[in-house]
C-alpha positions as CSV (number, residue, x, y, z in Angstrom):
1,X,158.0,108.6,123.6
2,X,154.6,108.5,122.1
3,X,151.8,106.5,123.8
4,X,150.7,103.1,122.3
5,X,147.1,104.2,122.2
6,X,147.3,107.9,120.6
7,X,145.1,110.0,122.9
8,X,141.7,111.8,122.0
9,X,141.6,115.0,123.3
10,X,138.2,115.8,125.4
11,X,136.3,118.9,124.3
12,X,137.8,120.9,127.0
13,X,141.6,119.7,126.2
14,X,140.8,120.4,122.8
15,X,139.8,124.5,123.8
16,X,142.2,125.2,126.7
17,X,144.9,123.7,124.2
18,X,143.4,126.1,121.2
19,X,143.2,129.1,123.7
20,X,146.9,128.8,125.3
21,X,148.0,128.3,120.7
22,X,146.1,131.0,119.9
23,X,147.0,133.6,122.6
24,X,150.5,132.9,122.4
25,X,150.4,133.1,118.4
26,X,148.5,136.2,118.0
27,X,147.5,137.4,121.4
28,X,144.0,137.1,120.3
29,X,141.4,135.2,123.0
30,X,139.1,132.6,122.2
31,X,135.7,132.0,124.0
32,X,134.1,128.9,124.4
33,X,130.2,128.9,122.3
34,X,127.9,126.0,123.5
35,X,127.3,125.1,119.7
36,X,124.5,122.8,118.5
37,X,126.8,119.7,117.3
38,X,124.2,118.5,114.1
39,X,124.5,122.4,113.4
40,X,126.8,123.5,110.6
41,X,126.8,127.2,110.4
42,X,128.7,128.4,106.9
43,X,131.6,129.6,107.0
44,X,133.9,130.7,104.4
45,X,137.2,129.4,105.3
46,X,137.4,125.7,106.0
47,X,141.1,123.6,106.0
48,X,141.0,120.4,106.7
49,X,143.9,117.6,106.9
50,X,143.3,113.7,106.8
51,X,146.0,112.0,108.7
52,X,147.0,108.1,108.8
53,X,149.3,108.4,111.7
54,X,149.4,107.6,114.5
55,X,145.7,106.6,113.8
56,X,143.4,107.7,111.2
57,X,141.3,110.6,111.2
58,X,140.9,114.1,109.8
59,X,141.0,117.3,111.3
60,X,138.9,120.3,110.1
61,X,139.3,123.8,111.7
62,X,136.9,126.2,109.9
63,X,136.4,130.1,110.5
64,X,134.7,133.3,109.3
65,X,136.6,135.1,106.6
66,X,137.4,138.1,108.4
67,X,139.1,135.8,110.5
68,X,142.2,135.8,108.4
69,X,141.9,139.5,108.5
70,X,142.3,139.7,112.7
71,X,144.8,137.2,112.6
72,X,146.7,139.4,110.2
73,X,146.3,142.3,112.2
74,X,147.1,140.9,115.4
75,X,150.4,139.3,114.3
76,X,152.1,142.7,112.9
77,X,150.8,144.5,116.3
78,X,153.7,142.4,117.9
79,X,156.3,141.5,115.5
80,X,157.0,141.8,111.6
81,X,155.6,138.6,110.0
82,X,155.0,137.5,106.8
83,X,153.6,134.8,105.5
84,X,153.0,133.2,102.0
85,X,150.3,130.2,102.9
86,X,147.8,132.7,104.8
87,X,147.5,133.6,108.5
88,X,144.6,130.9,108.2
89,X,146.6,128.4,106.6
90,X,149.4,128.8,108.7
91,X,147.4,128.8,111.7
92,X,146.3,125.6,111.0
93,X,149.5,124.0,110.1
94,X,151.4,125.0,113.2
95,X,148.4,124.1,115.5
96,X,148.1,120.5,113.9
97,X,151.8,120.3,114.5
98,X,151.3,121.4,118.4
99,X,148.1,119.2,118.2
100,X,150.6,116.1,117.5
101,X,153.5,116.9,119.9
102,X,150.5,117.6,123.1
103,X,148.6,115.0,122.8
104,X,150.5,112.3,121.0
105,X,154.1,113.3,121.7
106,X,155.0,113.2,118.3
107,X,156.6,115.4,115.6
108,X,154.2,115.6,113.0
109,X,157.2,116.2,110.2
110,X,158.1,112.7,111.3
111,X,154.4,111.3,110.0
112,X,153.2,110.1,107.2
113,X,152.5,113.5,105.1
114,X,149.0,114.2,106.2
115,X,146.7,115.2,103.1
116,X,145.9,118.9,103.4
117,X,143.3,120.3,101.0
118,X,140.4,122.9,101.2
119,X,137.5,121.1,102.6
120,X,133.8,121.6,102.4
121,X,130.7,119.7,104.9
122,X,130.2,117.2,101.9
123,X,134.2,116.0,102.3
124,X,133.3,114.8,106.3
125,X,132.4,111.7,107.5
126,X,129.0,111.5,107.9
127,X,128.4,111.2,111.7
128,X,128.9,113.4,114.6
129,X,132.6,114.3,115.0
130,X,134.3,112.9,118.0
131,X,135.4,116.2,119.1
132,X,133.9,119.6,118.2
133,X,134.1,123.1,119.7
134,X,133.1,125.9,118.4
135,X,134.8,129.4,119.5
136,X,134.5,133.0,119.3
137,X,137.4,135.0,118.6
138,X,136.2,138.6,119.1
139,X,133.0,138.4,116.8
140,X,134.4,135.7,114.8
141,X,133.6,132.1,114.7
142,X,135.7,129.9,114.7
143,X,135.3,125.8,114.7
144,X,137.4,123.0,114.8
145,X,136.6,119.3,114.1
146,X,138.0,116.3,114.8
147,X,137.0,112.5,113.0
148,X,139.2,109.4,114.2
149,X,139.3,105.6,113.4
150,X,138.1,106.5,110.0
151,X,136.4,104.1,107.6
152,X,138.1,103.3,104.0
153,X,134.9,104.7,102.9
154,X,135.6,108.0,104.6
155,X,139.0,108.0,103.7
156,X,138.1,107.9,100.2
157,X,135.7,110.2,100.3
158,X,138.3,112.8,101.5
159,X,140.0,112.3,98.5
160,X,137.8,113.0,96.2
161,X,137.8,116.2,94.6
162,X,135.2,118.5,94.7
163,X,134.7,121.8,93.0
């Protein structure tokens, strides 16, 4: 049954819950980095997904690019697995869908269809994110960003396209 008022993760939820996905997905650990929040270090990959239910917000997880390479790497070491999104991509996916079930005890595929796209900095609302950590997965960053109670503004803005 989910909760009337959808929880918010705190920053420490947020990295024991990424830790315990990512360990059991790839067997890869993740470190906690004290990070700067007004600092935006570049990175190449960046997915983000704006969602309308059960609240609104968006959801950004951004890495290095030989991030995708580990994760390949570590998946094969323990079983065959193929994939046509992207060991990023599908990292993504599966942890927003964990994200939902955890803290909001929902099945995401039962949702509105959250809108998925390749984000960049200029696509965020522009204010402090209401949860950010920032992790190392052996020498690569990782980030991931969460925005709720978004604005129409912000919500349009998401939807723009940008090349």
């Amino acid at each position: 049954m989910a909760d009337e008022n959808p929880k918010i993760p705190t920053a420490l939820e947020l990295f024991e819950f990424f830790r315990e996905f990512l360990s059991k997905w790839s067997g890869l650990a993740a470190h906690k980095v004290d990070a700067d929040d007004d600092e935006i270090p570049a990175l190449d990959l960046e997915l983000g997904l704006m969602f309308t239910e059960p609240l609104t917000g968006i959801l950004v997880v951004r890495a290095s690019e030989k991030l995708e390479k580990l994760l390949e790497e570590s998946s094969s070491s323990g079983k065959a697995r193929e994939t046509k999104l992207g060991f990023f991509t599908e990292i993504v996916i599966l942890f927003w869908n964990r994200f939902v079930a955890k803290f909001w005890g929902m099945d995401s595929r039962k949702l509105a269809q959250a809108l998925f796209k390749k984000s960049i900095p200029l696509d965020w609302p522009n204010r402090k994110p209401d949860r950010a950590i920032t992790v190392f997965i052996k020498e690569e960053l990782l980030e991931i960003r969460l925005w709720t109670s978004l604005s129409p503004a912000e919500m349009d803005n998401w939807k723009k396209s940008r090349k």
